[in-house]
BATOR-896998 format. One record per residue (C-alpha): residue number from 1; residue in one letter; y, z, x. Coordinates in nm, 3 decimals, padded with zeros to 5 digits. Layout:
    n  res        Y        Z        X
  NUM    A        Y        Z        X
...
END
This chain:
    n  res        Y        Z        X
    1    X  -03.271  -09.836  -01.784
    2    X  -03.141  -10.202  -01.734
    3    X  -02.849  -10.351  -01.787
    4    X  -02.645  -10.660  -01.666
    5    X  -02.514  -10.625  -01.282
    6    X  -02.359  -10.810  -01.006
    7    X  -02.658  -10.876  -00.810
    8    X  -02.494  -11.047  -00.519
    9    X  -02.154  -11.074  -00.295
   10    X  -02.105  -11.409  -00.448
   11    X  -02.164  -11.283  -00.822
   12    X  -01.901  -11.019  -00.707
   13    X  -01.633  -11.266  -00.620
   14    X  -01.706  -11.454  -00.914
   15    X  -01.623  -11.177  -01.142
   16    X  -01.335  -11.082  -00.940
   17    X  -01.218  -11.382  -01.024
   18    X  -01.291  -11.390  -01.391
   19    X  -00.989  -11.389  -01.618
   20    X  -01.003  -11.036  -01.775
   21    X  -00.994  -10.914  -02.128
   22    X  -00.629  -10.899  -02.229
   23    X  -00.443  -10.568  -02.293
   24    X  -00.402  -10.482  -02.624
   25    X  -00.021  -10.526  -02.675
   26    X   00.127  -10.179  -02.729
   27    X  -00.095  -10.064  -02.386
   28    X   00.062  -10.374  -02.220
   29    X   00.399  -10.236  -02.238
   30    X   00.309  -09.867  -02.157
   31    X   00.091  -09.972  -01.873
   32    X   00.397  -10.218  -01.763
   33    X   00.596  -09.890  -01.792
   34    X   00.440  -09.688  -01.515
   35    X   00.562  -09.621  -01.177
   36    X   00.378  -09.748  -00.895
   37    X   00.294  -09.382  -00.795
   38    X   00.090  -09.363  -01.120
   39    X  -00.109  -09.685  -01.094
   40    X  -00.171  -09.668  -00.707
   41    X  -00.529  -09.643  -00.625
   42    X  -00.683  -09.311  -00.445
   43    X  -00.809  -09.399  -00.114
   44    X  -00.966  -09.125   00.122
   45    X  -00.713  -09.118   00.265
   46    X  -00.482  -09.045  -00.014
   47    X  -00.725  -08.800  -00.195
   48    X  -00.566  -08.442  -00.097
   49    X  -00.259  -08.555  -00.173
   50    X  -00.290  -08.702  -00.530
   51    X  -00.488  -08.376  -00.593
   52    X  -00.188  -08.164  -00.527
   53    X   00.002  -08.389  -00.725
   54    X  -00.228  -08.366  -01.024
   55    X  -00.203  -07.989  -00.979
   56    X   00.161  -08.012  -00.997
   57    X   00.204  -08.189  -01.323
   58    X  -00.076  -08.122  -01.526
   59    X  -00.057  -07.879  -01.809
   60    X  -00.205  -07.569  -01.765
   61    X  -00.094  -07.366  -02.056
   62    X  -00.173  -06.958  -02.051
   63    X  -00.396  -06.837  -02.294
   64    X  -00.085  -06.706  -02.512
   65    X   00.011  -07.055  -02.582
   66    X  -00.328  -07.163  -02.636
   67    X  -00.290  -06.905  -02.919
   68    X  -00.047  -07.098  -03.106
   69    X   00.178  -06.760  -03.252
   70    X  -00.177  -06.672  -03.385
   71    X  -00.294  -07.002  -03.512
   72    X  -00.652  -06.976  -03.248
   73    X  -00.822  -06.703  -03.106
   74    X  -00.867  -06.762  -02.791
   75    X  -01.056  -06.560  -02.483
   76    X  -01.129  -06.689  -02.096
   77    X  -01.465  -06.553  -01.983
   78    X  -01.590  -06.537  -01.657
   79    X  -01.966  -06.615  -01.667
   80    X  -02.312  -06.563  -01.411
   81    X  -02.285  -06.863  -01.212
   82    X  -02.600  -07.154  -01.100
   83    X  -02.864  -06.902  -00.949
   84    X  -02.911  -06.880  -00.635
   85    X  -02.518  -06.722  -00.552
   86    X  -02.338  -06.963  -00.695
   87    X  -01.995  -06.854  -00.811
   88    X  -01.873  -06.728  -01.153
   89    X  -01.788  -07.024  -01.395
   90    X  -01.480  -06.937  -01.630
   91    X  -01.555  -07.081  -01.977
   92    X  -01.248  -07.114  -02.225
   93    X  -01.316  -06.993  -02.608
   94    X  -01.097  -07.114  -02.838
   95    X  -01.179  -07.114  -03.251
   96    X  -00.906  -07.151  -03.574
   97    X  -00.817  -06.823  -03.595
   98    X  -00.957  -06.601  -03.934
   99    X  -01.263  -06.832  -03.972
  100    X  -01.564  -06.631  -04.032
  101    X  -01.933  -06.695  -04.007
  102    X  -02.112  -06.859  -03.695
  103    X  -01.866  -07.215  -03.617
  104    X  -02.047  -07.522  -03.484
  105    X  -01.930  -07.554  -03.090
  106    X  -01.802  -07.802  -02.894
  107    X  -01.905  -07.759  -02.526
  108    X  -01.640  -07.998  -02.353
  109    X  -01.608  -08.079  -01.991
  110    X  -01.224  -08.208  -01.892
  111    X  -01.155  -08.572  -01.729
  112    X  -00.979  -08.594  -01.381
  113    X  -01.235  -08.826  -01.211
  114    X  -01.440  -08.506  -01.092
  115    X  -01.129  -08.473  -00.850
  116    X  -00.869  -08.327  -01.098
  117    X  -00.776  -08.198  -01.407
  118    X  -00.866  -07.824  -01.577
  119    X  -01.029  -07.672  -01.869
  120    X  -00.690  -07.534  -02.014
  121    X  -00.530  -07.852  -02.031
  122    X  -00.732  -08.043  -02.281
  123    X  -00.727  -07.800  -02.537
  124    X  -00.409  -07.807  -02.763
  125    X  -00.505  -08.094  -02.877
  126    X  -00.871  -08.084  -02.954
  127    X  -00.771  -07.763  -03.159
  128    X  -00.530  -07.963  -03.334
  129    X  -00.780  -08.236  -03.405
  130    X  -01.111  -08.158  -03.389
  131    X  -01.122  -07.761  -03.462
  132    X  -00.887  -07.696  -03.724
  133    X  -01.007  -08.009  -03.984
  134    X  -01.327  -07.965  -03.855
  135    X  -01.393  -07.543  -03.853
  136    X  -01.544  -07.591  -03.505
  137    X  -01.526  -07.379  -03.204
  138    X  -01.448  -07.526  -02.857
  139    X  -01.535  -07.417  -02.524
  140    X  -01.415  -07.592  -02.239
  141    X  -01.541  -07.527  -01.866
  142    X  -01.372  -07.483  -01.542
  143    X  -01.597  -07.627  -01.315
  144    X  -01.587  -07.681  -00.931
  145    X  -01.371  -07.976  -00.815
  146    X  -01.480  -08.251  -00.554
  147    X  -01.474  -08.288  -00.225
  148    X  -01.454  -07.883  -00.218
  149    X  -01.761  -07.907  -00.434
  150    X  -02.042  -08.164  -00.436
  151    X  -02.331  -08.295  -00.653
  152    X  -02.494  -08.091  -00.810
  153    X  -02.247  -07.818  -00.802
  154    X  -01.983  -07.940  -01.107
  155    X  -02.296  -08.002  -01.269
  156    X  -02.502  -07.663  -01.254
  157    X  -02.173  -07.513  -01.337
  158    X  -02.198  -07.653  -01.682
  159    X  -02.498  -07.570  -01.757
  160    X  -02.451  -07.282  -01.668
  161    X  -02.203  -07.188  -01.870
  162    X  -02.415  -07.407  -02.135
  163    X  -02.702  -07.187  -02.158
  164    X  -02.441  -06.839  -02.142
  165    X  -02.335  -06.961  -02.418
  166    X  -02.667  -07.033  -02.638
  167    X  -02.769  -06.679  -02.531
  168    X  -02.444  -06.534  -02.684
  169    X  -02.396  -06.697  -02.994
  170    X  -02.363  -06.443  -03.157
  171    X  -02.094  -06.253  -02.977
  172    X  -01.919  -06.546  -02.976
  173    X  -01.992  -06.604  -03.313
  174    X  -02.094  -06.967  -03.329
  175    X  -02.402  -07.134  -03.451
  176    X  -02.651  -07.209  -03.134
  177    X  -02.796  -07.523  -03.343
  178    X  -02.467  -07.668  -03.389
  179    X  -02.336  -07.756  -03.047
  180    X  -02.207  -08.078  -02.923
  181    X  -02.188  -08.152  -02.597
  182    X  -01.875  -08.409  -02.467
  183    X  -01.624  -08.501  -02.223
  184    X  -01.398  -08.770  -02.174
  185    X  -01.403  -08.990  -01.841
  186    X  -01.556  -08.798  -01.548
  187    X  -01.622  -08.513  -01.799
  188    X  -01.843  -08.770  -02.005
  189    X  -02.059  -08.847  -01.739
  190    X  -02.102  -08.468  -01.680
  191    X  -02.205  -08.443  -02.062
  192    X  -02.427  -08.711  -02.041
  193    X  -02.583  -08.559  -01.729
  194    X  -02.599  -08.232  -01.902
  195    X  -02.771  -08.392  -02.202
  196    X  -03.029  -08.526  -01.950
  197    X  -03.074  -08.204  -01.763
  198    X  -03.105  -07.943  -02.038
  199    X  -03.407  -08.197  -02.197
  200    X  -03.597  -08.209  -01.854
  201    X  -03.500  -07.812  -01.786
  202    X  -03.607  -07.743  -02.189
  203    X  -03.234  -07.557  -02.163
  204    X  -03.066  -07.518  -02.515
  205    X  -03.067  -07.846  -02.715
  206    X  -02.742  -08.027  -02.813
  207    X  -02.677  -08.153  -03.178
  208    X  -02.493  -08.464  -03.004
  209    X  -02.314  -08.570  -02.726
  210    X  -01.983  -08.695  -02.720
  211    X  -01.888  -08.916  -02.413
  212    X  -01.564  -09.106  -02.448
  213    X  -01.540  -09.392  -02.184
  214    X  -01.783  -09.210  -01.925
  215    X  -01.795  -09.222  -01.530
  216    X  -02.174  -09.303  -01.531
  217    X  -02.247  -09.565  -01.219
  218    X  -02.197  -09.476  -00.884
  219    X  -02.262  -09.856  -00.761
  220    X  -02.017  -10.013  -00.890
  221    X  -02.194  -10.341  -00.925
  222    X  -02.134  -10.399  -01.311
  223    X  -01.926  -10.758  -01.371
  224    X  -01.632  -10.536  -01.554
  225    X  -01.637  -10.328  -01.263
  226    X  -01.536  -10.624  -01.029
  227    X  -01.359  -10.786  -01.324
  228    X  -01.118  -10.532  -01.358
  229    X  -00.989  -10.454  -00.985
  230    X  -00.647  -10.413  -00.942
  231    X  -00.594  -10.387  -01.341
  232    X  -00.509  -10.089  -01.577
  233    X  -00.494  -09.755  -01.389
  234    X  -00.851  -09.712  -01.232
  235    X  -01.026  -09.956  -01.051
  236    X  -01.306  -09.977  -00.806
  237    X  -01.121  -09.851  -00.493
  238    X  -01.041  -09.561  -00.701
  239    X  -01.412  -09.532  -00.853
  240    X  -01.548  -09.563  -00.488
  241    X  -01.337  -09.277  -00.343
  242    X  -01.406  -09.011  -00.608
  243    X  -01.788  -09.094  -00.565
  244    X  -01.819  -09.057  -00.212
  245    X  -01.607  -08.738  -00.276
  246    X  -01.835  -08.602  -00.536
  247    X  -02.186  -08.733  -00.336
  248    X  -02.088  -08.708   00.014
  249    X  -02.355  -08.824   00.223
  250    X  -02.563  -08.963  -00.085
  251    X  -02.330  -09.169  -00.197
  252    X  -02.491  -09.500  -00.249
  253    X  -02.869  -09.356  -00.158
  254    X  -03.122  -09.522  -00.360
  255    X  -03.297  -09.238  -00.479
  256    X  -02.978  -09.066  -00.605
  257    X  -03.137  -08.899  -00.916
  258    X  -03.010  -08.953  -01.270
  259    X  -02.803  -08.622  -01.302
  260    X  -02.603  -08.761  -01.038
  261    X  -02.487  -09.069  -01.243
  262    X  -02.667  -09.107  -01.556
  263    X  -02.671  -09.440  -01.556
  264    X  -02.972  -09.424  -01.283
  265    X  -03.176  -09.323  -01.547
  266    X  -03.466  -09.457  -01.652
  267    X  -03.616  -09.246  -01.913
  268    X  -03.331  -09.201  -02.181
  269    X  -03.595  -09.054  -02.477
  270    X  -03.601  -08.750  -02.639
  271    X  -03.158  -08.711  -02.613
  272    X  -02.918  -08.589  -02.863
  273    X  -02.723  -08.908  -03.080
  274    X  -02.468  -08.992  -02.881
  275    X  -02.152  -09.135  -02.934
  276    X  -01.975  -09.336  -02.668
  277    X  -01.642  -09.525  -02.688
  278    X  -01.508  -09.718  -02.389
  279    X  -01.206  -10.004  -02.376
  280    X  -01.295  -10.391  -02.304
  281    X  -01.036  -10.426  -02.070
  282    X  -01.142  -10.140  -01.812
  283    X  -01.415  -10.137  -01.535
  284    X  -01.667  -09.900  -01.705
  285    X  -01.689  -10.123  -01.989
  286    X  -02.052  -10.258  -01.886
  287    X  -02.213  -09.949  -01.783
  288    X  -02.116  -09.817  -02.061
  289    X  -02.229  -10.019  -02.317
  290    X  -02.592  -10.030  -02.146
  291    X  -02.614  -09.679  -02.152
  292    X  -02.608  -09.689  -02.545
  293    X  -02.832  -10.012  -02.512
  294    X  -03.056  -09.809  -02.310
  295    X  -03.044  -09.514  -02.519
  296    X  -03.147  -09.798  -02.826
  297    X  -03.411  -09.930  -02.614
  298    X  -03.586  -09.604  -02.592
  299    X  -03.570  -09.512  -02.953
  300    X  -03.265  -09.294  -02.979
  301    X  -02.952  -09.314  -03.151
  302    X  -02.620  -09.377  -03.043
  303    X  -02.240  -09.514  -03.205
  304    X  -02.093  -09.744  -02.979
  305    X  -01.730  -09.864  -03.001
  306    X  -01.613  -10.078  -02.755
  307    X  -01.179  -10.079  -02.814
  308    X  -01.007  -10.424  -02.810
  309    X  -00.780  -10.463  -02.530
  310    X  -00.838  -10.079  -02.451
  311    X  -00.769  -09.974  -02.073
  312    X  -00.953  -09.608  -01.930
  313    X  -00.779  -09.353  -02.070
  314    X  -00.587  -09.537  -02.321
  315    X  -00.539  -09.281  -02.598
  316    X  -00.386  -09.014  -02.388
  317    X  -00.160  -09.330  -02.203
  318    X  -00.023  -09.444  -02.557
  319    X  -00.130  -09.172  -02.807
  320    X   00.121  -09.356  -03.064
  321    X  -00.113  -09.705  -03.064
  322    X  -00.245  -09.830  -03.320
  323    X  -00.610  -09.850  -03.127
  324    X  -00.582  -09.503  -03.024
  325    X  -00.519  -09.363  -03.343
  326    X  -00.820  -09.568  -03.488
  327    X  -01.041  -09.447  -03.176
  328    X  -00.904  -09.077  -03.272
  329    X  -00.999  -09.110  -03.599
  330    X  -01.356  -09.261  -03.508
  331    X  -01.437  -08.992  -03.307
  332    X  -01.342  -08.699  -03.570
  333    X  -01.535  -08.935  -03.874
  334    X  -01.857  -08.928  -03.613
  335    X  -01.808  -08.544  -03.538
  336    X  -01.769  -08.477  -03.898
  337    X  -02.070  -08.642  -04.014
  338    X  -02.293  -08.501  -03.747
  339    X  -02.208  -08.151  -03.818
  340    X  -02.286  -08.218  -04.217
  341    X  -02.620  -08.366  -04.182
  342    X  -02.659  -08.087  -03.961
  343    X  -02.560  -07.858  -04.201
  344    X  -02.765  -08.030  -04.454
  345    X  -03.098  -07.981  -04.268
  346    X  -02.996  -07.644  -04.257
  347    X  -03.003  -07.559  -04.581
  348    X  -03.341  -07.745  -04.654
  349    X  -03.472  -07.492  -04.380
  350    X  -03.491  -07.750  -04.136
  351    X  -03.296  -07.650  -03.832
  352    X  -03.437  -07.700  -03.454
  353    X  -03.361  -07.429  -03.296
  354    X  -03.279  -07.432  -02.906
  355    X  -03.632  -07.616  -02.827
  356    X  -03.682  -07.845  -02.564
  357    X  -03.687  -08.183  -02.615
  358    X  -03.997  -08.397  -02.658
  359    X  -04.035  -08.706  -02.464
END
């Protein structure tokens, strides 16, 4: 794929220098709001320790709660790992509770810059606003955390758990045609690397992928990349410490393939539609918009949004905004309508099965 990048130290500077995209005004105040502590960068150095912090403070609510005094059904299952010995992967079911018939899934992998974060956590609210106006299942994986675990570790653990799931539709009593595959941040890159690798692999194929402002360039040579340093809460000191975390000693190699960091790829035919949101004021602006350029170029389809004044992570910063409840309600309107043509091709007997892709 191509896209626009920062081809030299000078080019760097000048973008550094570039006057950014202002914050949309609600964000500015939150994002003036937040302790130093929260908008320090991770260094190396600093890594461990913002880990256990994370750990701390994050939700991690039991499966009981999950359950909502019997609102979801909800079961953790412990799954065959990547071959070759890797470990178990626990997968998180969770489905509107007295829905029958076999739901379209959501296979979602959590943010947390590959570093942090936990399956449990994201789920109270995508029940509340994807599966209960949507009658969709959602499985969210627990995958293996960086530095502990490198590429392609995280990664095999999805799919994994991916193609568990497609072999046990029925016991888990969704619909093996109608799964989306999506993440948000690190977790969208994963996604997007899943979409690749289940294509190439001719593992089960997604109905769409769902990648809300995606962690998909390890070089960090993109203009909004340099634009946006020291600006919003993740910049490129950040972006370069979880990378070399999550590569090791490939970090920056030049034949670092595509599952690695998407954006590497060149070949982008033959994936699900995607749908990919990102904010104009935060650094993976530019790769993400030429991932959906690429995808474009190569004859696919893909909804971009790109939010006004939007920082990483702005709808779970200021939930309230008026931009994140538009971006919400963008992403639900896109889920909904790929699920019903979906479920229109159904019914005129043309559903596609768990084929590999062509292309």
């Amino acid at each position: 794929m191509t896209d626009r990048r920062v081809s030299s130290e000078d080019e760097q500077v000048s973008a550094s220098r570039a006057a950014p995209p202002p914050f949309d005004p609600e964000l500015g105040v939150v994002l003036a709001a937040l302790g130093e502590e929260v908008r320090a960068p991770i260094t190396p150095d600093g890594l461990a320790v913002r880990q256990e912090r994370d750990a701390r403070s994050r939700p991690r609510p039991t499966v009981e709660q999950l359950r909502a005094d019997g609102r979801f059904e909800v079961t953790e299952y412990r799954v065959p790992g990547p071959p070759g010995g890797g470990p178990e992967v626990t997968l998180v079911s969770a489905r509107p509770a007295g829905l029958v018939g076999p739901l379209p899934l959501l296979y979602y992998m959590h943010g947390g810059a590959m570093i942090m974060g936990n399956a449990w956590s994201v789920l109270p609210r995508m029940l509340r606003e994807w599966a209960l106006p949507l009658g969709l299942a959602v499985i969210s994986v627990e995958y293996r955390l960086a530095p502990q675990a490198q590429y392609p570790e995280p990664l095999e653990d999805c799919y994994a758990g991916l193609v568990w799931a497609a072999e046990h539709a029925a016991e888990l009593g969704i619909d093996a045609d109608r799964v989306v595959i999506g993440g948000k941040s690190a977790g969208g890159g994963l996604a997007a690397a899943l979409a690749l690798l289940a294509r190439d692999r001719g593992g089960p194929r997604a109905l769409g992928q769902l990648l809300l402002c995606p962690m998909l360039d390890d070089r960090d040579s993109t203009f909004s990349s340099h634009q946006m340093t020291g600006l919003g809460v993740w910049d490129l000191t950040s972006n370069a410490t979880v990378w070399q975390a999550l590569l090791g000693d490939r970090y920056g190699a030049a034949d670092l393939p595509s599952y690695a960091a998407p954006a590497r790829a060149t070949d982008l035919s033959g994936l699900p539609p995607a749908y990919i949101d990102v904010g104009s004021a935060e650094m993976f602006r530019d790769e993400d918009v030429a991932y959906a350029n690429a995808i474009w170029q190569a004859g696919g389809q893909a909804e971009l949004h790109v939010w006004p004044g939007a920082c990483h992570g702005f709808d779970g910063l200021a939930p309230n905004a008026a931009v994140s409840q538009d971006a919400r309600e963008a992403r639900t309107r896109w889920l909904r309508r790929l699920l019903a043509q979906a479920g229109t091709r159904q019914g005129q007997g043309h559903g596609h099965g768990n084929r590999p892709a062509t292309g």
